[in-house]
N, CA, C and O of each residue as an XYZ file, in Angstrom:
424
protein
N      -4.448     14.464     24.695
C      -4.909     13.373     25.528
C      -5.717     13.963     26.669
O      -5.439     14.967     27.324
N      -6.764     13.166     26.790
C      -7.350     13.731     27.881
C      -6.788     13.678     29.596
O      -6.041     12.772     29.963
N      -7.192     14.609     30.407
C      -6.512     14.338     31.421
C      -7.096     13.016     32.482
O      -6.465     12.601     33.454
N      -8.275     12.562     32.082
C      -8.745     10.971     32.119
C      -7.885      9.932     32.195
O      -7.542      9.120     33.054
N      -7.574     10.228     30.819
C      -6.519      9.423     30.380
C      -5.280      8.968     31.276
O      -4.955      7.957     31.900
N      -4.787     10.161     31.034
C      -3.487      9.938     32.144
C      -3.470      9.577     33.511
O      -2.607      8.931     34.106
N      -4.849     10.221     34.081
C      -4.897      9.469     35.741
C      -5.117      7.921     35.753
O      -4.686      7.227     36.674
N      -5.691      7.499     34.871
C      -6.153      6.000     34.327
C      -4.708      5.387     34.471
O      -4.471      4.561     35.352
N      -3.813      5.787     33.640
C      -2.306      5.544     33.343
C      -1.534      5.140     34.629
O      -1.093      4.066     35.037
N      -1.540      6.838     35.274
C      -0.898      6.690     36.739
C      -1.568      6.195     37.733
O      -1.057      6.425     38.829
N      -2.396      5.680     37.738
C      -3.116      4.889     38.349
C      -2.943      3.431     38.441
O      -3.041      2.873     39.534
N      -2.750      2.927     37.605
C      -2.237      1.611     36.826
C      -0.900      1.327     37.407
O      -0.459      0.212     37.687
N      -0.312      2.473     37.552
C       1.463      1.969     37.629
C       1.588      2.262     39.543
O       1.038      2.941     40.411
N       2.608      1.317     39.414
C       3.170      0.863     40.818
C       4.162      1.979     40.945
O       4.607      2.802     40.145
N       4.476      1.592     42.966
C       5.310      2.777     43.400
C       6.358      2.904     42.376
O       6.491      3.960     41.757
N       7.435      1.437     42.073
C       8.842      1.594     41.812
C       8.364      2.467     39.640
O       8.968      3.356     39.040
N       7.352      1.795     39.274
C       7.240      2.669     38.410
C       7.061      3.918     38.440
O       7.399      4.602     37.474
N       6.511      4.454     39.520
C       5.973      6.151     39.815
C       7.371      6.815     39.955
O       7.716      7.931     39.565
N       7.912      6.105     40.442
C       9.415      6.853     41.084
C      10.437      6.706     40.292
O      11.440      7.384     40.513
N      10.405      5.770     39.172
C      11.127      5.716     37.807
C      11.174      7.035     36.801
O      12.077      7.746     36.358
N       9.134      6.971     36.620
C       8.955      8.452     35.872
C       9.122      9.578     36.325
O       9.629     10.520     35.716
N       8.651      9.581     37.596
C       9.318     11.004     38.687
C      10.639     11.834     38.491
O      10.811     13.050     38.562
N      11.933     10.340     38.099
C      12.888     10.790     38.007
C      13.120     10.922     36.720
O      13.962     11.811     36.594
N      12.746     10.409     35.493
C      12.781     10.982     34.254
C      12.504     12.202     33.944
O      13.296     12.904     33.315
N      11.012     12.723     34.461
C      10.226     13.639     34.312
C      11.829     15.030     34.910
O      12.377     15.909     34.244
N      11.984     14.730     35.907
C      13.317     15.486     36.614
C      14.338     15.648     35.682
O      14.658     16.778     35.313
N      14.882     14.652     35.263
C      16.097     14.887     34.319
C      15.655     14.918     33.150
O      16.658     14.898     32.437
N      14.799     14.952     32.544
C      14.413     15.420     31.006
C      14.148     14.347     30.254
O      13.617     14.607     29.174
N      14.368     13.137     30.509
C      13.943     12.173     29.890
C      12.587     11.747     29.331
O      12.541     11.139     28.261
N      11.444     12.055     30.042
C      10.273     11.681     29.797
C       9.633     12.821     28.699
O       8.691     12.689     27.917
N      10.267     13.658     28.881
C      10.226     14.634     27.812
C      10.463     14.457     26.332
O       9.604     14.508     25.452
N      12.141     14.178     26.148
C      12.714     13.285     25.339
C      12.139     12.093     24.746
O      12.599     11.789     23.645
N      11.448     11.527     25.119
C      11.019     10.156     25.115
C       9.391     10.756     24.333
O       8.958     10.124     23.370
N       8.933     11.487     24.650
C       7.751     12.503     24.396
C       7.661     12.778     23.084
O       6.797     12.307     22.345
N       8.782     13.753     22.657
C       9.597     14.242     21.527
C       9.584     13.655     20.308
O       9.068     14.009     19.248
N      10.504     12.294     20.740
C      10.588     11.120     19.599
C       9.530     10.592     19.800
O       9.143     10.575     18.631
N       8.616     10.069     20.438
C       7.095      9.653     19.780
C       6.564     10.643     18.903
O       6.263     10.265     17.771
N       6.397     11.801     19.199
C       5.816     12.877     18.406
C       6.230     12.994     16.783
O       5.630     13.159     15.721
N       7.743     12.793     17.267
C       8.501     13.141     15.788
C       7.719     11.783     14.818
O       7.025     11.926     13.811
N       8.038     10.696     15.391
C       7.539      9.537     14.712
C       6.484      9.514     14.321
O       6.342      8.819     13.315
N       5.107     10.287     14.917
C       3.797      9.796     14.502
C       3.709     10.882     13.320
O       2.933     10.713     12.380
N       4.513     11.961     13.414
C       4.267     12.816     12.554
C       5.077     13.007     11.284
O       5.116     13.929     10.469
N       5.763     11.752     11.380
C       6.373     11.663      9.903
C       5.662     10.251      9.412
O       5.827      9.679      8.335
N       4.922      9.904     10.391
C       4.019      8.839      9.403
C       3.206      9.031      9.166
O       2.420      8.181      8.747
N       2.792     10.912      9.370
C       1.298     10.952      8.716
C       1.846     11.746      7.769
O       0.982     12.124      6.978
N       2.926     12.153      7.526
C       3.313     12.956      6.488
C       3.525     11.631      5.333
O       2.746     11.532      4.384
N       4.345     10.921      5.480
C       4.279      9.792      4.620
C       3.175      8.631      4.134
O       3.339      7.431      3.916
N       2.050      9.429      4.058
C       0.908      8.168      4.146
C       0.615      7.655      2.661
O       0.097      6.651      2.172
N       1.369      9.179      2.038
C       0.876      8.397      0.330
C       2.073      8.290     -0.382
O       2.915      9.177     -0.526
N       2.098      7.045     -0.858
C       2.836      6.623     -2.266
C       3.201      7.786     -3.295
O       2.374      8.210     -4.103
N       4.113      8.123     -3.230
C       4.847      9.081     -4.288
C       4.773      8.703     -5.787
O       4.965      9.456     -6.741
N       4.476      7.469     -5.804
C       4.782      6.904     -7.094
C       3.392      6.759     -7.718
O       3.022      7.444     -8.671
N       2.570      5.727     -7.059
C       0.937      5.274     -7.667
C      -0.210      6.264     -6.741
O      -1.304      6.618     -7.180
N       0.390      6.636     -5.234
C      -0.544      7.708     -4.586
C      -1.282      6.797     -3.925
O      -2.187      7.242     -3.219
N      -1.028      4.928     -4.008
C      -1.815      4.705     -3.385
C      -1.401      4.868     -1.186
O      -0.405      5.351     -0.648
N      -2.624      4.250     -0.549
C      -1.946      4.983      0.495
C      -1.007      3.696      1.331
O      -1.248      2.489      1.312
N       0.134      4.429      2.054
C       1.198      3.482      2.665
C       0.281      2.893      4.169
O      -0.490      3.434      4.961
N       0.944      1.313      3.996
C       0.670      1.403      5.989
C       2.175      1.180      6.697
O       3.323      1.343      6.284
N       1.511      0.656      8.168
C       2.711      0.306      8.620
C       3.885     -0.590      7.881
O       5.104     -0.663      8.037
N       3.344     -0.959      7.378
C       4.360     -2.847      6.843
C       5.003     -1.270      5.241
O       5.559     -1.827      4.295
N       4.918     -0.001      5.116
C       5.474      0.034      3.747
C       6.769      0.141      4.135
O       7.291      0.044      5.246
N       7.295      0.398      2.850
C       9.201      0.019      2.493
C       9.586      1.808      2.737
O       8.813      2.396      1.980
N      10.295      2.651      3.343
C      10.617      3.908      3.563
C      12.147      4.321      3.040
O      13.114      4.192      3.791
N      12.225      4.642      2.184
C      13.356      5.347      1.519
C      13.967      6.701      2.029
O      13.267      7.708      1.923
N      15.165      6.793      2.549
C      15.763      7.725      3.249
C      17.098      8.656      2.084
O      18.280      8.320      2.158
N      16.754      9.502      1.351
C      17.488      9.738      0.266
C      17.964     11.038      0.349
O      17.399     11.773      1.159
N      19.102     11.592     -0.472
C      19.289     13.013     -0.816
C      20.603     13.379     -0.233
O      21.153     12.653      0.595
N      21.141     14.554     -0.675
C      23.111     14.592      0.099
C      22.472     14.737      1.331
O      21.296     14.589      1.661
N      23.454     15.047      1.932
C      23.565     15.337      3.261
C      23.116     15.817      4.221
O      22.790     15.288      5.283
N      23.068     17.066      3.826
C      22.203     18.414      4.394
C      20.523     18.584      4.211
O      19.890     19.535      4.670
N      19.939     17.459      3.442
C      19.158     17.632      2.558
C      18.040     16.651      2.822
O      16.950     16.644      2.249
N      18.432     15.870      3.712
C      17.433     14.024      3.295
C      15.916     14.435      3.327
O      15.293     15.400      3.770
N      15.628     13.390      2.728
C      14.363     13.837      2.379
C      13.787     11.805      2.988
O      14.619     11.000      3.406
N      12.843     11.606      2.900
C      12.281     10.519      3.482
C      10.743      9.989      2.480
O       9.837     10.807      2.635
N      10.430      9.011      1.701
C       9.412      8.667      1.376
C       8.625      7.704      1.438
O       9.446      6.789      1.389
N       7.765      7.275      1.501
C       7.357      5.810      1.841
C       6.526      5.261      0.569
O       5.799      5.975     -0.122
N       6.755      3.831      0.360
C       6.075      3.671     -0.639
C       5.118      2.467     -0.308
O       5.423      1.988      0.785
N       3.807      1.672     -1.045
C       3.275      1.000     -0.667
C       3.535     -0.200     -1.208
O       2.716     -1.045     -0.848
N       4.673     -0.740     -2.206
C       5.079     -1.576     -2.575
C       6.246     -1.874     -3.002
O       6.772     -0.802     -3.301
N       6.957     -2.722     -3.202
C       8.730     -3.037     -4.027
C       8.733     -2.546     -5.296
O       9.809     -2.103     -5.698
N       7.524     -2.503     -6.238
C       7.426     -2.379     -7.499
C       7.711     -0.528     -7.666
O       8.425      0.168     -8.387
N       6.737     -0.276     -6.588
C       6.832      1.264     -6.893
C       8.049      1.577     -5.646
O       8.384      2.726     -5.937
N       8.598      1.310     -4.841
C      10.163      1.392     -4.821
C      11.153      1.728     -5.903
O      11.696      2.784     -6.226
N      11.221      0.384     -6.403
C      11.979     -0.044     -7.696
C      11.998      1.165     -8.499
O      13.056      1.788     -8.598
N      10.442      1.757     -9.363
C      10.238      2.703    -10.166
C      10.910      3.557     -9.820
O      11.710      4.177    -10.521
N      10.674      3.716     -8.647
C      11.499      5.424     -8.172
C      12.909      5.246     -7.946
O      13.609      6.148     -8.406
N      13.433      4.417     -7.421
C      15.360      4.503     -7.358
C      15.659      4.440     -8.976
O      16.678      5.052     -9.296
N      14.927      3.790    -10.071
C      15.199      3.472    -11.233
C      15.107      4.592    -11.846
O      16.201      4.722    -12.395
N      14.182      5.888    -12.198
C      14.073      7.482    -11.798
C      14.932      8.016    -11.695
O      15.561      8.533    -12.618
N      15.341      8.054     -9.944
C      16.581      8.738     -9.382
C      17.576      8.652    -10.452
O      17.976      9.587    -11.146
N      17.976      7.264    -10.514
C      18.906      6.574    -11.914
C      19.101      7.432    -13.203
O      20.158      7.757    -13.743
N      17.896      7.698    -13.538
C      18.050      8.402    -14.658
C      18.253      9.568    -14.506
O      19.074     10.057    -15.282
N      17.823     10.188    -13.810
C      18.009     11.393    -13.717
C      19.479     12.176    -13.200
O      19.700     13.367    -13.417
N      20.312     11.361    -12.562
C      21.354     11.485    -12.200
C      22.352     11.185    -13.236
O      23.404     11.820    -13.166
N      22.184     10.162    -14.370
C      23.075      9.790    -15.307
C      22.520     11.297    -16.315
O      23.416     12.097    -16.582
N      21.295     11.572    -16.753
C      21.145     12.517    -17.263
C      21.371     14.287    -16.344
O      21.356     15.429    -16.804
N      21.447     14.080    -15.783
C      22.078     15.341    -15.138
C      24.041     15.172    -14.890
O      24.623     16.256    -14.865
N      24.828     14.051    -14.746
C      26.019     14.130    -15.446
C      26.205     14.001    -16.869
O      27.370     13.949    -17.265
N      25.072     13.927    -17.887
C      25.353     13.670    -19.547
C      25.653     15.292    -19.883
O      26.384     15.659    -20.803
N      24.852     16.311    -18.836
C      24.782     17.582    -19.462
C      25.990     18.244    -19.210
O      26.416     19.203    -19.855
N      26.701     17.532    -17.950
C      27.481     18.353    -17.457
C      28.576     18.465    -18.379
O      28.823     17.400    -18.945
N      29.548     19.751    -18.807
C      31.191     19.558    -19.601
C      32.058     18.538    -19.249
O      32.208     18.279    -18.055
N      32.550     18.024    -19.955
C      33.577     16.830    -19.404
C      34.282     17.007    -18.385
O      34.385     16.149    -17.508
N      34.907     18.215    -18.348
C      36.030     18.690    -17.075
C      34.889     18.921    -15.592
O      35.294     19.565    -14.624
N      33.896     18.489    -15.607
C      33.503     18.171    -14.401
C      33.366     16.932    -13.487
O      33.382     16.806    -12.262
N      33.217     16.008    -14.576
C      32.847     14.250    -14.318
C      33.926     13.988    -13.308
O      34.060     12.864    -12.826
């Protein structure tokens, strides 16, 4: 951002706002707050294409949060249909990955 920008910003805002961010900026908050915007814009540019058709996602797509534990993984898709395809996938692949397994594991 330019530093334009921001005087434009603080410029705009009143005392009791100046002295709001003052004290965020102090205790770490505005930082924090910094952080999670960042994190957010940058998992929606990581998610911009459809896993399924490739076409590209927008705001309004459906985001699937999947995988054990340690592991999640996050995808976005640009429609219900190609949703659907892919949990229906997962589906199989999970019934066919317990078909292989020996019985004494199930």
């Amino acid at each position: 951002m330019e530093l334009e920008k921001l005087k434009r910003l603080l410029n705009s805002l009143g005392e009791a706002d100046l002295t709001v961010m003052k004290k965020d900026l102090e205790t770490g908050d505005l930082a924090r707050m910094i952080e999670e915007r960042l994190r957010s814009q940058q998992e929606r540019n990581i998610n911009k294409v459809c896993p399924v058709c490739h076409g590209e996602t927008t705001e309004d797509s459906l985001t699937l949060i999947f995988g054990p534990a340690g592991l999640k993984k996050r995808a976005s898709f640009c429609a219900t249909d190609c949703l659907e395809y892919f949990i229906s996938n997962l589906k199989k692949q999970k019934q066919e990955s317990y078909a292989r397994r020996p019985e004494d594991e199930h």
